[in-house]
Biopython code that builds the backbone (N, CA, C, O; Angstrom):
import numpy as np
from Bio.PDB.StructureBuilder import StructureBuilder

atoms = [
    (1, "UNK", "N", (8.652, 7.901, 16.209)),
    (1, "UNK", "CA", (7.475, 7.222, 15.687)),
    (1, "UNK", "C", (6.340, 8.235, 15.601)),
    (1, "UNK", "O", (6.310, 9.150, 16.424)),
    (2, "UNK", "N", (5.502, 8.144, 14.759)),
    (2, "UNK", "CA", (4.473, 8.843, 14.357)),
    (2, "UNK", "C", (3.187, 8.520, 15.341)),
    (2, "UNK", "O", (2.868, 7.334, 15.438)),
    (3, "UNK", "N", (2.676, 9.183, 15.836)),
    (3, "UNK", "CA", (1.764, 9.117, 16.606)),
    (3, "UNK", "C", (0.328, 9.129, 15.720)),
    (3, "UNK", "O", (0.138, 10.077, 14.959)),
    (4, "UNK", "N", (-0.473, 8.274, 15.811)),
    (4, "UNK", "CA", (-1.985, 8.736, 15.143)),
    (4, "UNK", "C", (-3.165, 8.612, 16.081)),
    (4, "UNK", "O", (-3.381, 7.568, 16.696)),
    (5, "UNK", "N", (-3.874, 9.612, 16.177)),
    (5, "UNK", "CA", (-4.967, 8.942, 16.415)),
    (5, "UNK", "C", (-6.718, 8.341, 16.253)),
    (5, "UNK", "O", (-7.504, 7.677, 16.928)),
    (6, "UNK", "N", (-6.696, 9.309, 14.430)),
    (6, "UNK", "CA", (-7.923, 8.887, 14.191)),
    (6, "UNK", "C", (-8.836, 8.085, 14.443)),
    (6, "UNK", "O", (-8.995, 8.360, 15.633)),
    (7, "UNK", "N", (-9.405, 7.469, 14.276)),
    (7, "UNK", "CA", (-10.287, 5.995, 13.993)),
    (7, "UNK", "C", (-10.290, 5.289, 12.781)),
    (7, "UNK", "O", (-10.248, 4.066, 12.646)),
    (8, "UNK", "N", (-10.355, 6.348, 11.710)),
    (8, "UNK", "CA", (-9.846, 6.034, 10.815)),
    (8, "UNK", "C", (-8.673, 6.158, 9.819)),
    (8, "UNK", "O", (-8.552, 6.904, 8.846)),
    (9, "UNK", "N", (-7.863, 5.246, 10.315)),
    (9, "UNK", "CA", (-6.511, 5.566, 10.172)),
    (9, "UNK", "C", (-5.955, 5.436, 8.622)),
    (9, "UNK", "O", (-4.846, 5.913, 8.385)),
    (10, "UNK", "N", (-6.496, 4.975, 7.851)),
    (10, "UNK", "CA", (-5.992, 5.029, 6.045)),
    (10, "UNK", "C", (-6.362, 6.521, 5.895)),
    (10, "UNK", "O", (-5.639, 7.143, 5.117)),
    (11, "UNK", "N", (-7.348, 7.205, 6.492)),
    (11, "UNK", "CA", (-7.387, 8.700, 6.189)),
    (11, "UNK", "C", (-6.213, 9.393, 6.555)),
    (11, "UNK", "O", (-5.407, 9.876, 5.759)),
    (12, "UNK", "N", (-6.115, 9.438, 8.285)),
    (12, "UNK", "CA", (-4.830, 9.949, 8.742)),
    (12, "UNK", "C", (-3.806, 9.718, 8.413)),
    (12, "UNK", "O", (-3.043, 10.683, 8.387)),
    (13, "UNK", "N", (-3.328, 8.558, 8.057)),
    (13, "UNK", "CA", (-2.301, 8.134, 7.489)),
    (13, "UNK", "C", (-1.944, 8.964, 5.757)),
    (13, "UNK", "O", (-0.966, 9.684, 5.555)),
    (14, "UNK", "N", (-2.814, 8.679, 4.899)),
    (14, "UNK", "CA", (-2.693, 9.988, 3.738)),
    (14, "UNK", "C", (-2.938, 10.871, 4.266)),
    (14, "UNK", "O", (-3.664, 10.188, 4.989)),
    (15, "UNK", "N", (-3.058, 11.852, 4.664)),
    (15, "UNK", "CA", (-3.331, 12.937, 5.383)),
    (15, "UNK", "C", (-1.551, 13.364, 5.775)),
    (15, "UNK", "O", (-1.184, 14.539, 5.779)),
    (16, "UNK", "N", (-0.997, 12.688, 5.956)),
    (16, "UNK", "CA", (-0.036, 12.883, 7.100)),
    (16, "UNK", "C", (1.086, 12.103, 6.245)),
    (16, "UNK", "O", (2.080, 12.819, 6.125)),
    (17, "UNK", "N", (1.186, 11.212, 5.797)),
    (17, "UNK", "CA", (2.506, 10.730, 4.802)),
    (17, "UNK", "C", (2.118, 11.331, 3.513)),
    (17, "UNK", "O", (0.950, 11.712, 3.428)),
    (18, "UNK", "N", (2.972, 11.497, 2.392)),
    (18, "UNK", "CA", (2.653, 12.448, 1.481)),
    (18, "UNK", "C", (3.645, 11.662, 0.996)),
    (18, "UNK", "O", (4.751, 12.037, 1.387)),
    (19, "UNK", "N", (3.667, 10.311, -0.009)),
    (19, "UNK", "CA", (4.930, 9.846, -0.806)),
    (19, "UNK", "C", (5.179, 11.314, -1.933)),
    (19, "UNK", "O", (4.440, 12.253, -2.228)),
    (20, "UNK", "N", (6.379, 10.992, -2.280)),
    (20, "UNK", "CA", (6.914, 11.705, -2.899)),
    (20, "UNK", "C", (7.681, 10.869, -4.607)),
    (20, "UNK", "O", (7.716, 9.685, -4.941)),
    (21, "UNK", "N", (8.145, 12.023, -5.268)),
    (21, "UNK", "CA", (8.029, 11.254, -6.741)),
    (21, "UNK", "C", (6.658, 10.315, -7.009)),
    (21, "UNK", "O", (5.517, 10.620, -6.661)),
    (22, "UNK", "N", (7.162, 8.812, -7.884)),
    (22, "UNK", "CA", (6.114, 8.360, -8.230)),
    (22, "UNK", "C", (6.010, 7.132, -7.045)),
    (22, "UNK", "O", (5.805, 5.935, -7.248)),
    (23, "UNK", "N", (6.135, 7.550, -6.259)),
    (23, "UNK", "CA", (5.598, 6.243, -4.717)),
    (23, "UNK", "C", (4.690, 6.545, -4.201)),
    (23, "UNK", "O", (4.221, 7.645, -3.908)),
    (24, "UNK", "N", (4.233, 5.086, -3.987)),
    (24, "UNK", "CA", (2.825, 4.989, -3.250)),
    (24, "UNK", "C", (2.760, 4.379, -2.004)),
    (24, "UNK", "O", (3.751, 3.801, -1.556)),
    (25, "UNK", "N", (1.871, 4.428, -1.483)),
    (25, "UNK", "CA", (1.715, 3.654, 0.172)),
    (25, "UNK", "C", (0.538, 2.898, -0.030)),
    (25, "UNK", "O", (-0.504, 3.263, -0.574)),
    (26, "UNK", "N", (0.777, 1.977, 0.389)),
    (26, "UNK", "CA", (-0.336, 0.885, 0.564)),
    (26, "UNK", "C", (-0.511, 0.004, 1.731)),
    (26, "UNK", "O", (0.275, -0.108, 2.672)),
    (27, "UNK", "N", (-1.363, -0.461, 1.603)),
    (27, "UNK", "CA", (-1.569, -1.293, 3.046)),
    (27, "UNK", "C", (-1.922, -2.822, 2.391)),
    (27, "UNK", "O", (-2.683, -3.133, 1.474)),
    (28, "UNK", "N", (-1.306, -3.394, 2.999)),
    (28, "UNK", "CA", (-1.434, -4.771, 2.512)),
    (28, "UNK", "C", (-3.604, -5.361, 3.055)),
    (28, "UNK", "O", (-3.990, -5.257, 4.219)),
    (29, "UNK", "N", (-4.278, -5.740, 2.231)),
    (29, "UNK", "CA", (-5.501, -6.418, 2.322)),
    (29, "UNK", "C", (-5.160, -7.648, 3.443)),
    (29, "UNK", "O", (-4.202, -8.391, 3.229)),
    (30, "UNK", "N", (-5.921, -7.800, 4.532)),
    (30, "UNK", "CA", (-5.663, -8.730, 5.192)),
    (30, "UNK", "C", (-6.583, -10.364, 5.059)),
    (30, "UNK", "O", (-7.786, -10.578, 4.902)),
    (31, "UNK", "N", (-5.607, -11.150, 5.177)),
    (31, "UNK", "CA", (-6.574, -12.510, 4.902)),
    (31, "UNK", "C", (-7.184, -13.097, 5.678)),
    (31, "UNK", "O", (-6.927, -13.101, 6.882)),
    (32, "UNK", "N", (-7.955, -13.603, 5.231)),
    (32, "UNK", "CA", (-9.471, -14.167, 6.008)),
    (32, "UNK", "C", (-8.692, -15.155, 7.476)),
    (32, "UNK", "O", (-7.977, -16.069, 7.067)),
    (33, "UNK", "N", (-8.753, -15.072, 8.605)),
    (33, "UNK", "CA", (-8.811, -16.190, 9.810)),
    (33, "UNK", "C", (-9.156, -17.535, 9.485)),
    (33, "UNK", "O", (-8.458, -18.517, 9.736)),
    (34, "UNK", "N", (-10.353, -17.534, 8.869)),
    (34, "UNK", "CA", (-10.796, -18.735, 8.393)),
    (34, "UNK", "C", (-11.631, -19.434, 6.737)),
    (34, "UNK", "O", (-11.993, -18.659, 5.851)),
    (35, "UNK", "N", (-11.743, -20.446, 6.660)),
    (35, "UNK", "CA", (-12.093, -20.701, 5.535)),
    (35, "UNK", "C", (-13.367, -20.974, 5.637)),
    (35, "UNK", "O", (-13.859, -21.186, 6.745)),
    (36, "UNK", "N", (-14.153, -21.017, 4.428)),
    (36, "UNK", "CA", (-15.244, -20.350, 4.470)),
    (36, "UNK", "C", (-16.238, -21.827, 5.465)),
    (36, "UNK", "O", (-17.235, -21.792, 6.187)),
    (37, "UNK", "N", (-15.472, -22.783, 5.079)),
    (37, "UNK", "CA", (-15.856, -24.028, 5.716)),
    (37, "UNK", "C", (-15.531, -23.654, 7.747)),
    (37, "UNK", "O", (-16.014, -24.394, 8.603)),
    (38, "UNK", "N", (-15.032, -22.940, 7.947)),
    (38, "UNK", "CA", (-14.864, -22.488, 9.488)),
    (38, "UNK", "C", (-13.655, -22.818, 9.609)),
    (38, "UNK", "O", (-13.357, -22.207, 10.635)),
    (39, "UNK", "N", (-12.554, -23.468, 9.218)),
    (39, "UNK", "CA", (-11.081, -24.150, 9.352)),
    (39, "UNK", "C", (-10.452, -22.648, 9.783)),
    (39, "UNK", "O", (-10.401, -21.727, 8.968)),
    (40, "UNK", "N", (-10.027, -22.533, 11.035)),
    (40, "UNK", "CA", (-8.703, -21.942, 11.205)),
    (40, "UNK", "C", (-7.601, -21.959, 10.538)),
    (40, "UNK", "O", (-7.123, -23.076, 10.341)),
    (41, "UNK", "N", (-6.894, -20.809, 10.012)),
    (41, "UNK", "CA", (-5.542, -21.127, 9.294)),
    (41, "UNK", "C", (-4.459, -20.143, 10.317)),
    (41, "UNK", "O", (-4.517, -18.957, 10.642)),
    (42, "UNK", "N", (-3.599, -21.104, 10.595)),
    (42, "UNK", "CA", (-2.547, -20.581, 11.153)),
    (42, "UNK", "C", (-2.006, -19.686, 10.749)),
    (42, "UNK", "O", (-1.894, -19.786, 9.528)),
    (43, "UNK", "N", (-1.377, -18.385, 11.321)),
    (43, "UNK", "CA", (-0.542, -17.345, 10.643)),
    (43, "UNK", "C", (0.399, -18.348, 9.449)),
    (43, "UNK", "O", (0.280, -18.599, 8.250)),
    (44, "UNK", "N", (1.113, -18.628, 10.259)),
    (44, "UNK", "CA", (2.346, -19.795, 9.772)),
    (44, "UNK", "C", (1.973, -20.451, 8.228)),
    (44, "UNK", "O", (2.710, -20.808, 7.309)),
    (45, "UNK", "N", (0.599, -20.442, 8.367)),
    (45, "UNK", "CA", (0.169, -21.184, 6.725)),
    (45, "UNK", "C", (-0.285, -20.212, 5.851)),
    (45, "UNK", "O", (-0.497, -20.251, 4.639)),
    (46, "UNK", "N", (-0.391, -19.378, 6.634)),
    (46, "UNK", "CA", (-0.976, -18.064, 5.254)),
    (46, "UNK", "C", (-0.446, -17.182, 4.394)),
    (46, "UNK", "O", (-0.990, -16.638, 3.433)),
    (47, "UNK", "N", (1.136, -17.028, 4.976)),
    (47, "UNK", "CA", (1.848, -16.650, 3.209)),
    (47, "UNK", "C", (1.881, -15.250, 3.513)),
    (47, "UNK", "O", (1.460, -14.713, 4.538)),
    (48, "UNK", "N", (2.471, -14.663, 2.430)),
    (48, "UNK", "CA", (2.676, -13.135, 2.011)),
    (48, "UNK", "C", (1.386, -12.983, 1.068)),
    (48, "UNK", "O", (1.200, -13.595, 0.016)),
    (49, "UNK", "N", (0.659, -12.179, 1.576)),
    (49, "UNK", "CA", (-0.370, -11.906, 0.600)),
    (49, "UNK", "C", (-0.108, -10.873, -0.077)),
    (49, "UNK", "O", (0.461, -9.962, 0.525)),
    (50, "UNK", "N", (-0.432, -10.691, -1.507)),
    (50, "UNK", "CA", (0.394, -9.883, -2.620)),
    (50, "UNK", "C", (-0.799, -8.529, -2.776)),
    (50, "UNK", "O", (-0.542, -7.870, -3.783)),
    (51, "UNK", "N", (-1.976, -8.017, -2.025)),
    (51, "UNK", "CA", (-2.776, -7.487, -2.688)),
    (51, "UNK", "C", (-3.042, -6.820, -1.318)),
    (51, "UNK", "O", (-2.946, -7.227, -0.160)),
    (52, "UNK", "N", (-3.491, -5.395, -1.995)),
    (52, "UNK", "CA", (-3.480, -4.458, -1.100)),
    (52, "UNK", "C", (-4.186, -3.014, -1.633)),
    (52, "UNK", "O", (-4.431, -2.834, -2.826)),
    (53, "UNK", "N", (-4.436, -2.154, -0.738)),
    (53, "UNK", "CA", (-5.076, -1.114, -0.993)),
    (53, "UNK", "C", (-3.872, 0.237, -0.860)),
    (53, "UNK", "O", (-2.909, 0.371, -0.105)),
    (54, "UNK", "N", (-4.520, 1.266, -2.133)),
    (54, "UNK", "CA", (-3.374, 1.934, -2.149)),
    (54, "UNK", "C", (-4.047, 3.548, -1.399)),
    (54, "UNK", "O", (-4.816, 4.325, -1.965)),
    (55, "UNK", "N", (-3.527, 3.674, -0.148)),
    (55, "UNK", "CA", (-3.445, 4.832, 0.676)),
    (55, "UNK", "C", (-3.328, 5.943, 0.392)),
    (55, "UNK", "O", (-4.270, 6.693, 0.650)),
    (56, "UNK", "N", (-1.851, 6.597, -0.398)),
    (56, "UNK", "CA", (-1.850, 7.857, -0.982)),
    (56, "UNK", "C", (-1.097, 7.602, -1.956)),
    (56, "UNK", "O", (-0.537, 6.516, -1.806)),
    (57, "UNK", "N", (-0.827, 8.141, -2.922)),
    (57, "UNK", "CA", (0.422, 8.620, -4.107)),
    (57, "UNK", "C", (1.074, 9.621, -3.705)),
    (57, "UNK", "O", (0.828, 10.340, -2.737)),
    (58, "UNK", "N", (2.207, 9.705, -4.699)),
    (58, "UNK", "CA", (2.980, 10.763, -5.041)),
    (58, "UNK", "C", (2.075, 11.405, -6.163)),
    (58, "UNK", "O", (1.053, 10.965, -6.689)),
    (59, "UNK", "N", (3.043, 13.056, -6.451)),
    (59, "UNK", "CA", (2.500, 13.451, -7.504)),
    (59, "UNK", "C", (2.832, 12.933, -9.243)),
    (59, "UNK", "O", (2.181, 13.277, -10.230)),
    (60, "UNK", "N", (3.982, 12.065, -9.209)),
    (60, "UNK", "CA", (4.366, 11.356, -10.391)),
    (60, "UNK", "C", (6.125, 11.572, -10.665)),
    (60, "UNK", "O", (7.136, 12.034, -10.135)),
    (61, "UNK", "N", (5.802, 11.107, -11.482)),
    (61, "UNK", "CA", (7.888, 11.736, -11.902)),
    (61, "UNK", "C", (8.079, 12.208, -12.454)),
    (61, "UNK", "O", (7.574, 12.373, -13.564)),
    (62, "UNK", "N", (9.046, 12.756, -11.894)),
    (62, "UNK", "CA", (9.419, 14.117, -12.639)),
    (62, "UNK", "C", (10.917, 13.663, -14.043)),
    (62, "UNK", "O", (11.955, 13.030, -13.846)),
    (63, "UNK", "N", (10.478, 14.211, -15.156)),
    (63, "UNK", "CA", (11.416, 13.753, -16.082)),
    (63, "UNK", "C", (12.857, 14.557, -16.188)),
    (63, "UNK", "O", (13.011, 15.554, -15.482)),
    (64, "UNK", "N", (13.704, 14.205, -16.902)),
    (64, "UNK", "CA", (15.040, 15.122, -17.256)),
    (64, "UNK", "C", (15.081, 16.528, -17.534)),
    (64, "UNK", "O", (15.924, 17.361, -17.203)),
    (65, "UNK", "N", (13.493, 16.708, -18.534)),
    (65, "UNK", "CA", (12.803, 17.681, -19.238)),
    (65, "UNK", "C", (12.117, 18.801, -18.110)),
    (65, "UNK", "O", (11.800, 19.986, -18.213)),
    (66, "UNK", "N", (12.073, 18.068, -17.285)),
    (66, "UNK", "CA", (11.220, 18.921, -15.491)),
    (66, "UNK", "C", (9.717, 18.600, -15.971)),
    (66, "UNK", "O", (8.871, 19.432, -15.643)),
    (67, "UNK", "N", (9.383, 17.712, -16.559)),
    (67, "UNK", "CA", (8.163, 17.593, -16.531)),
    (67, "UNK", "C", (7.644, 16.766, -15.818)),
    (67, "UNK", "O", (8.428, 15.934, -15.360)),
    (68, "UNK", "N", (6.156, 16.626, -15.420)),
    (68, "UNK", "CA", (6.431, 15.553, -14.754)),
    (68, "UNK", "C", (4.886, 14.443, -15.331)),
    (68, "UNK", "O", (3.845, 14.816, -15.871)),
    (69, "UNK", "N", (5.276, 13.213, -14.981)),
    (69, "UNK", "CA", (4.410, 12.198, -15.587)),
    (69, "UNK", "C", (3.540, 11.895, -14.548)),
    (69, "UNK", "O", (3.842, 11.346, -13.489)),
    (70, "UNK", "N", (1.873, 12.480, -15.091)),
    (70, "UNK", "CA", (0.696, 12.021, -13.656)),
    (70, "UNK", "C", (0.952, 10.325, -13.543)),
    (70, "UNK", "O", (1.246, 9.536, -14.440)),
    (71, "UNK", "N", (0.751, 10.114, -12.260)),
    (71, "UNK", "CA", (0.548, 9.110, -11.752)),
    (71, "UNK", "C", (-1.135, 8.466, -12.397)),
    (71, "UNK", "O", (-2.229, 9.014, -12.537)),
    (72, "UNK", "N", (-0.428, 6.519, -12.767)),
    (72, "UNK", "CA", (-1.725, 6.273, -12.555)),
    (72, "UNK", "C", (-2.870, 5.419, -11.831)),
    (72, "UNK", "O", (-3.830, 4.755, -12.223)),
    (73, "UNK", "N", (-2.252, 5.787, -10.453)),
    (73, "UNK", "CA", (-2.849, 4.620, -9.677)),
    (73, "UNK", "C", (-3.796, 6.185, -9.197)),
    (73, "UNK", "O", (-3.567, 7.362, -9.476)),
    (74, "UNK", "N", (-4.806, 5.597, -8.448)),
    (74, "UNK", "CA", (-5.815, 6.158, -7.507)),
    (74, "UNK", "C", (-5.708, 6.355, -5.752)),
    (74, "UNK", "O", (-4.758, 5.720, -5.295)),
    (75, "UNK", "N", (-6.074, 6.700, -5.279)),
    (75, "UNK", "CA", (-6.400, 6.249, -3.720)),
    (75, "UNK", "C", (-7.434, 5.913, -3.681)),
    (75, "UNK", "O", (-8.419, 6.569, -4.020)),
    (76, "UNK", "N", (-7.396, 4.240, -3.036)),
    (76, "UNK", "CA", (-8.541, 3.754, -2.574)),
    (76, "UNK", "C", (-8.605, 2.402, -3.843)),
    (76, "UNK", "O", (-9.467, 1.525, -3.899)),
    (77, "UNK", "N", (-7.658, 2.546, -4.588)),
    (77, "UNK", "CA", (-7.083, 1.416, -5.884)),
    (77, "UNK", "C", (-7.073, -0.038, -5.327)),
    (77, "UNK", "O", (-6.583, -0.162, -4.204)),
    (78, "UNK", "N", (-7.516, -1.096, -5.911)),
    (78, "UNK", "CA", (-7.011, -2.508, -4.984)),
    (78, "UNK", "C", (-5.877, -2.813, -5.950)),
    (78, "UNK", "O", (-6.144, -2.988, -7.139)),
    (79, "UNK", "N", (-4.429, -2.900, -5.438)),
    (79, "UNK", "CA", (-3.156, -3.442, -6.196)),
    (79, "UNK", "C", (-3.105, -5.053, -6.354)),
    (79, "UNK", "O", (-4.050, -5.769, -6.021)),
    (80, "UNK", "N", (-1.840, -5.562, -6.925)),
    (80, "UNK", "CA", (-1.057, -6.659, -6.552)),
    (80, "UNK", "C", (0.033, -6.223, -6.809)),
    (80, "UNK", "O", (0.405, -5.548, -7.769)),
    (81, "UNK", "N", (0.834, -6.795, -5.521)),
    (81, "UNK", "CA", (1.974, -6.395, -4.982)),
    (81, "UNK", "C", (3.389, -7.428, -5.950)),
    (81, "UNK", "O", (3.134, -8.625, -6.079)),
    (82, "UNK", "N", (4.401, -7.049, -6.397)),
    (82, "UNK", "CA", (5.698, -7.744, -6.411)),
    (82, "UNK", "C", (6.117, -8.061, -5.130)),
    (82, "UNK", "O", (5.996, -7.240, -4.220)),
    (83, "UNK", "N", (6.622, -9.221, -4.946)),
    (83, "UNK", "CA", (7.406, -9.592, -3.896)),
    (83, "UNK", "C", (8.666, -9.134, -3.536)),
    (83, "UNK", "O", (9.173, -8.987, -2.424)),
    (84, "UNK", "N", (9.222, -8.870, -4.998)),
    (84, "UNK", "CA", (10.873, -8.510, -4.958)),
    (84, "UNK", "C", (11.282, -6.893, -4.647)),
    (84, "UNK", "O", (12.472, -6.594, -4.545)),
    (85, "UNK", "N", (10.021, -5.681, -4.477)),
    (85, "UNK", "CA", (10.648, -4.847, -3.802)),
    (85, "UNK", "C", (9.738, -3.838, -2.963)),
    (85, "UNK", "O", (8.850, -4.525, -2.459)),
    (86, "UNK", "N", (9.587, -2.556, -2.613)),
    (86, "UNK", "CA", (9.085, -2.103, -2.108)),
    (86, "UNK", "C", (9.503, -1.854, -0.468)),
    (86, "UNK", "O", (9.855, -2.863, 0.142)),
    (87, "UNK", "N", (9.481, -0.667, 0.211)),
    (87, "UNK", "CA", (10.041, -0.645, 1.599)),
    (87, "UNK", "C", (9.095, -0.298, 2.552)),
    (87, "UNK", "O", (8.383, 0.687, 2.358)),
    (88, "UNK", "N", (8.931, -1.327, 4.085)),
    (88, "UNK", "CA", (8.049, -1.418, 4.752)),
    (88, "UNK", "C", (8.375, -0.016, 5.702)),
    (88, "UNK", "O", (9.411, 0.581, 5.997)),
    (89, "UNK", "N", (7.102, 0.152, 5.975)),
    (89, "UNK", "CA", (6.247, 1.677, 6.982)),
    (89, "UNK", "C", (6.173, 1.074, 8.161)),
    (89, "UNK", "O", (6.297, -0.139, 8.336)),
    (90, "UNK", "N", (5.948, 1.991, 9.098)),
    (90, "UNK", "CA", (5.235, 1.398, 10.277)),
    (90, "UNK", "C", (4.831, 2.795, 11.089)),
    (90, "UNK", "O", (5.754, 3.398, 11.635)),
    (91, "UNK", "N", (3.925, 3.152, 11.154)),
    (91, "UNK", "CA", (3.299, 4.365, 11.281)),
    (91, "UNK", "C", (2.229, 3.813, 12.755)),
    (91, "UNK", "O", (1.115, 3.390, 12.446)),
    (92, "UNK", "N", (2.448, 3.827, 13.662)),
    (92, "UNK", "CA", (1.383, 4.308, 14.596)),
    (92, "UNK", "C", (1.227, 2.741, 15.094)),
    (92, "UNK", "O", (0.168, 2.478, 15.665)),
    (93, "UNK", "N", (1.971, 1.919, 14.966)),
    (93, "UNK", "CA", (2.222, 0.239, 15.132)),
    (93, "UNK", "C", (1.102, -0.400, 13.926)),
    (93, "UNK", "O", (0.342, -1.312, 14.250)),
    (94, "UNK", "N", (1.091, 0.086, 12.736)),
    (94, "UNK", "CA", (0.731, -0.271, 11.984)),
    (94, "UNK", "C", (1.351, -0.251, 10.680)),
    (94, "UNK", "O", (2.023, 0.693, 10.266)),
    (95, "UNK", "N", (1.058, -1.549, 9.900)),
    (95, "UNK", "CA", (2.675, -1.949, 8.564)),
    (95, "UNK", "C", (1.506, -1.762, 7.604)),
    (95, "UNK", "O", (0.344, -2.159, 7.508)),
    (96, "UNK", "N", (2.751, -0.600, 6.621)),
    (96, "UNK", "CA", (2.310, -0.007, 5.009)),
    (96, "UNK", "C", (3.293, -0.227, 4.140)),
    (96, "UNK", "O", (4.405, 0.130, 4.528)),
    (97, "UNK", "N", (3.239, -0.598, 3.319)),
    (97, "UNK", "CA", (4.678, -0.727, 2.029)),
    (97, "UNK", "C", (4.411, 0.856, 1.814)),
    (97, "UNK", "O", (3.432, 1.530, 2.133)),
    (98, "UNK", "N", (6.070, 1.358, 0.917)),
    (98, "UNK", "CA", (5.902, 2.266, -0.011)),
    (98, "UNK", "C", (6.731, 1.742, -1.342)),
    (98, "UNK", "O", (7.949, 1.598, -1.228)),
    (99, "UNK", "N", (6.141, 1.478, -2.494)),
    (99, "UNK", "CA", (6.623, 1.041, -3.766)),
    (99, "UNK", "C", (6.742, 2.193, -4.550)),
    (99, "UNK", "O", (6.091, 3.195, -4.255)),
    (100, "UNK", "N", (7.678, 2.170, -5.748)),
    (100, "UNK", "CA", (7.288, 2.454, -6.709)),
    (100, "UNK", "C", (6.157, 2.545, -8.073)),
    (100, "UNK", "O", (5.710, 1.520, -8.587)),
    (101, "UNK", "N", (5.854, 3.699, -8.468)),
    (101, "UNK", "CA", (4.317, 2.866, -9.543)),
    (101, "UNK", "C", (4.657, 1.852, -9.808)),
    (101, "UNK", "O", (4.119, 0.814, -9.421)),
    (102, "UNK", "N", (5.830, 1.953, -10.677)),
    (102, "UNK", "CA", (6.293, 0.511, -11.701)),
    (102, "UNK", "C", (6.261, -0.774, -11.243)),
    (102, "UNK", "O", (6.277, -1.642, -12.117)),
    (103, "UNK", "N", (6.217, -1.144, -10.041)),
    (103, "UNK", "CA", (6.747, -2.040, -9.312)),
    (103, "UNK", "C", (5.228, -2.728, -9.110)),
    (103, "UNK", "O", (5.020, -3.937, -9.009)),
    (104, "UNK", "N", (4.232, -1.677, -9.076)),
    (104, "UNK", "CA", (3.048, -2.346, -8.676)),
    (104, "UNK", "C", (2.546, -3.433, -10.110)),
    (104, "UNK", "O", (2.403, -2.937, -11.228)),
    (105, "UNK", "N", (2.345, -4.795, -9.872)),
    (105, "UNK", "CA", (2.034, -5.191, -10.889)),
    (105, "UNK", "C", (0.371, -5.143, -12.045)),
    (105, "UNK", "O", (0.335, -5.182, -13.275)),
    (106, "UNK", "N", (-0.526, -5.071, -11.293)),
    (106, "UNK", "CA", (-1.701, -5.250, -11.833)),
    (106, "UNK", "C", (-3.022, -4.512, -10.687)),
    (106, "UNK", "O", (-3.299, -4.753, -9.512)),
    (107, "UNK", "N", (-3.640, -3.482, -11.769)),
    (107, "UNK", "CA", (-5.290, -3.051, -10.798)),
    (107, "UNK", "C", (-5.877, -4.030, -10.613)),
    (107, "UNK", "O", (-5.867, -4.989, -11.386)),
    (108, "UNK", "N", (-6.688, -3.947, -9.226)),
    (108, "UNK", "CA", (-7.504, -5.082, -9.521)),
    (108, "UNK", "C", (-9.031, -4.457, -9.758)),
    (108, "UNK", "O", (-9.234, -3.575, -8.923)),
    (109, "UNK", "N", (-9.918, -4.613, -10.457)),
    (109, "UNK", "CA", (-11.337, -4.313, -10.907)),
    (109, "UNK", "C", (-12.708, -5.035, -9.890)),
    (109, "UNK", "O", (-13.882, -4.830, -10.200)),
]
sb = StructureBuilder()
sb.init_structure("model")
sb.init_model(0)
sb.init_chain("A")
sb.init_seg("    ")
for serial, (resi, resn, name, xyz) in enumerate(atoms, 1):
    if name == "N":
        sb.init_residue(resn, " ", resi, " ")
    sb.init_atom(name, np.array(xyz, "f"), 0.0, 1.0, " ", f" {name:<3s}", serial, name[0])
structure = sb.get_structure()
């Protein structure tokens, strides 16, 4: 296991994972405890949340040709996530997906 100990750990964490090809790391956005009315929501009721911040990239893919295609996500990007793939991190007792670009569905603005 990877040891960290910044404070601020989305730095250390790019700093220190380096996806490769066109994968990215992200950290899933966490959802609110409560509603804005004060209602507690149980873990249990709150779902897979699809949206997340993207940590580091790769440098892009590389083609047949050896070229390679820039990436076009950012660090520091807000995503939405597909459900159907992507493989979970766990760096320092803390959970990051790493997806493919393609896979990511939509920037958010």
């Amino acid at each position: 296991m990877l040891a960290l100990t910044s404070r601020n750990f989305a730095v250390t964490a790019a700093t220190l994972f380096k996806p490769l090809d066109d994968r990215v790391l992200v950290k899933r956005v966490d959802r609110p405890n409560k509603t804005a009315s004060g209602i507690i929501i149980p873990d249990a009721l709150k779902g897979k949340h699809n949206e997340a911040t993207v940590i580091a990239v790769g440098p892009g893919h590389r083609e047949k040709d050896g070229t390679i295609t820039p990436m076009t996500l950012q660090v520091g990007d807000r995503v939405v996530l597909a459900d159907w793939s992507g493989s979970e991190v766990k760096l320092d007792g803390k959970e990051f997906i790493v997806y493919r670009e393609d896979d990511i569905l939509a920037v958010l603005e």
